[in-house]
C-alpha positions as MATLAB code, in Angstrom:
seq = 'XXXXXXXXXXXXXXXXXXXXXXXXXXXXXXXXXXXXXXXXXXXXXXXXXXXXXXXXXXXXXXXXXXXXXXXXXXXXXXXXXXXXXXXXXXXXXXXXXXXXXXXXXXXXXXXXXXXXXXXXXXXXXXXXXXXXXXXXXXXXXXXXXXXX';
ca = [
     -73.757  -17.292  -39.338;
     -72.696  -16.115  -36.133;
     -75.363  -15.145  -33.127;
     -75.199  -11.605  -34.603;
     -78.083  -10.846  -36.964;
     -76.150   -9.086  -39.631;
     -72.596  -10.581  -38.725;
     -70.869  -12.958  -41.594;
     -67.532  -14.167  -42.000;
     -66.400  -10.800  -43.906;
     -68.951   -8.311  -41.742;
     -67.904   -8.664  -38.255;
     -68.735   -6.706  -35.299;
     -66.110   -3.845  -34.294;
     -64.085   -4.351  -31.613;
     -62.938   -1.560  -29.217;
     -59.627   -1.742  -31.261;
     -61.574   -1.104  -34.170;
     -62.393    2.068  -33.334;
     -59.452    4.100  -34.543;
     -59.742    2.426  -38.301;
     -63.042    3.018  -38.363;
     -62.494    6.913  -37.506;
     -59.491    7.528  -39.667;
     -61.213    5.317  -42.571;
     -64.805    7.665  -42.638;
     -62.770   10.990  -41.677;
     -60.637   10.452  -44.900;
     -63.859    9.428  -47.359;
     -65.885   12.205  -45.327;
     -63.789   15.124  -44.182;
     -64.467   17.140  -47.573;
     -68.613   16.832  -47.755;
     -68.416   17.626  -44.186;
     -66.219   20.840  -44.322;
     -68.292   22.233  -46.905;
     -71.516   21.385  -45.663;
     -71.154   21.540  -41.604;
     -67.783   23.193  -41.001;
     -64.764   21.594  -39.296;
     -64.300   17.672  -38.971;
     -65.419   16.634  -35.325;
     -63.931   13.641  -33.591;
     -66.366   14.372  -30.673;
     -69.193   14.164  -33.209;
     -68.181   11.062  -34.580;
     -67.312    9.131  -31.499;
     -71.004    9.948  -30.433;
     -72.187    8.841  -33.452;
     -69.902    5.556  -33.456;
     -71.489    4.863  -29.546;
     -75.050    4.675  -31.005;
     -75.405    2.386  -33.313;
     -74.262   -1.306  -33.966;
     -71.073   -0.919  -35.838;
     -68.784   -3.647  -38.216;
     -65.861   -4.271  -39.932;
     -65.252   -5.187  -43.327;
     -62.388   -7.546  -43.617;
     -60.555   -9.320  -46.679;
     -58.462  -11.768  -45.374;
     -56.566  -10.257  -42.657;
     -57.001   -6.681  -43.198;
     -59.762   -4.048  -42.396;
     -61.215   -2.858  -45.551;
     -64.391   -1.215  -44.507;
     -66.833    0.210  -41.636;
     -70.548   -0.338  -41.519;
     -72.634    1.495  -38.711;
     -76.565    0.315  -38.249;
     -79.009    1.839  -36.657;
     -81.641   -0.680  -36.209;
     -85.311    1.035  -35.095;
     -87.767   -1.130  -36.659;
     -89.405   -1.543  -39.090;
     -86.530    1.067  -40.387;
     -83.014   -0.235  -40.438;
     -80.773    2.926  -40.469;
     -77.348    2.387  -42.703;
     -76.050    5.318  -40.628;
     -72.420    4.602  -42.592;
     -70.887    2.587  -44.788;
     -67.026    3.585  -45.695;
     -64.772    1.269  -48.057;
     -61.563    1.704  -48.212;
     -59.879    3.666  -51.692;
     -57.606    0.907  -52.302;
     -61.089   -1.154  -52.276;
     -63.607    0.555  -54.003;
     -65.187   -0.018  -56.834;
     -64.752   -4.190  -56.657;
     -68.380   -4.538  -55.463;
     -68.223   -4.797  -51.629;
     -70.176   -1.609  -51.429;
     -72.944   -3.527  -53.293;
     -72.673   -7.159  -51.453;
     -72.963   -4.984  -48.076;
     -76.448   -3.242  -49.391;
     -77.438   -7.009  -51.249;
     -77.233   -8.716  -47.316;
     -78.951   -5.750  -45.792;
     -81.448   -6.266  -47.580;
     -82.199   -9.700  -47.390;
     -81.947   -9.552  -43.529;
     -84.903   -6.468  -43.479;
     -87.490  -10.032  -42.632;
     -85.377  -11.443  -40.619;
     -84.889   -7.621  -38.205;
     -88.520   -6.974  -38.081;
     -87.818   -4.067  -40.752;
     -89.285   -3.367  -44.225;
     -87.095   -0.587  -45.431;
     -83.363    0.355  -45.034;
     -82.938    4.145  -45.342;
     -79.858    6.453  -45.602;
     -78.360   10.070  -45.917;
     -76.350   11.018  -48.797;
     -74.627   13.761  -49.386;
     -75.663   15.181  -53.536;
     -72.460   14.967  -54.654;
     -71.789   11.882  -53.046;
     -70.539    9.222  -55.984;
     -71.678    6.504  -53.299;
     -75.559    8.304  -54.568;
     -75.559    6.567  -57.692;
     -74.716    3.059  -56.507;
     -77.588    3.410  -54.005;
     -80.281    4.294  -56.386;
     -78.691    1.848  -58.623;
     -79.391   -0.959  -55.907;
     -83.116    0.180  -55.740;
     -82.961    3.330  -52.731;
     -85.605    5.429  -53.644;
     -85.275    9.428  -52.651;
     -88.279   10.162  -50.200;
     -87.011   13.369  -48.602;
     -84.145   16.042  -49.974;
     -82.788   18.532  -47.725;
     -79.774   21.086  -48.624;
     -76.844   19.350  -48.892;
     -78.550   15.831  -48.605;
     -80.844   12.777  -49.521;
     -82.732   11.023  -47.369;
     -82.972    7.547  -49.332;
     -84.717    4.363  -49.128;
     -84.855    0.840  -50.501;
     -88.299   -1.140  -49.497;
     -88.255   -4.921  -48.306;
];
């Protein structure tokens, strides 16, 4: 395992040349819930969002395949994003991603990973199917959470 806590050989830490996959792969899963629940996509908005958190790139083989953006404020580790790419969704990486979270909550000084979800979100159903909880519901959105 490399010195970074959540780091493996398929989860590395984004690089500033990661930046534009990691934009153009969330605006094209995300661009819908957010037009018709906040208005226009912002690239302002999510390049302040990208700047505070601890962000990583899914990679099989030698391409990018997905984006993962923590928010680590213990003991609550904040999964502020995870995007997978169309072409590789639904093969499980969305669920491997959630299964190491999880086992590094000790390890962080956390005891729950939480999330937002939009309702409509299919991404909702793999989350409660991986044990996320919903603790707080809000128009639009889910506040979720999976204990330690």
């Amino acid at each position: 395992m490399s010195a970074d806590l959540f780091a493996t050989s398929d989860l590395r830490l984004a690089a500033a040349e990661d930046f534009e996959f990691s934009h153009e792969l969330t605006r094209s899963n995300m661009e819908a819930y957010v037009v018709r629940h906040f208005g226009p996509w912002s690239r302002e908005i999510y390049t302040a969002n990208f700047h505070k958190g601890r962000n990583y790139i899914l990679w099989s083989g030698d391409a990018r395949v997905g984006y993962v953006r923590l928010l680590l404020e213990p003991p609550i580790l904040f999964l502020d994003d995870l995007q997978i790419a169309a072409s590789h969704q639904g093969r499980g990486l969305g669920s491997l991603i959630l299964q190491h979270l999880h086992q590094m909550l000790p390890r962080c000084g956390c005891n729950a990973m939480r999330l937002r979800v939009y309702h409509e979100n299919p991404a909702r159903r793999l989350y409660l199917r991986m044990g996320f909880r919903e603790i707080e519901r809000h128009e639009g959105t889910s506040i979720l959470q999976r204990d330690g």
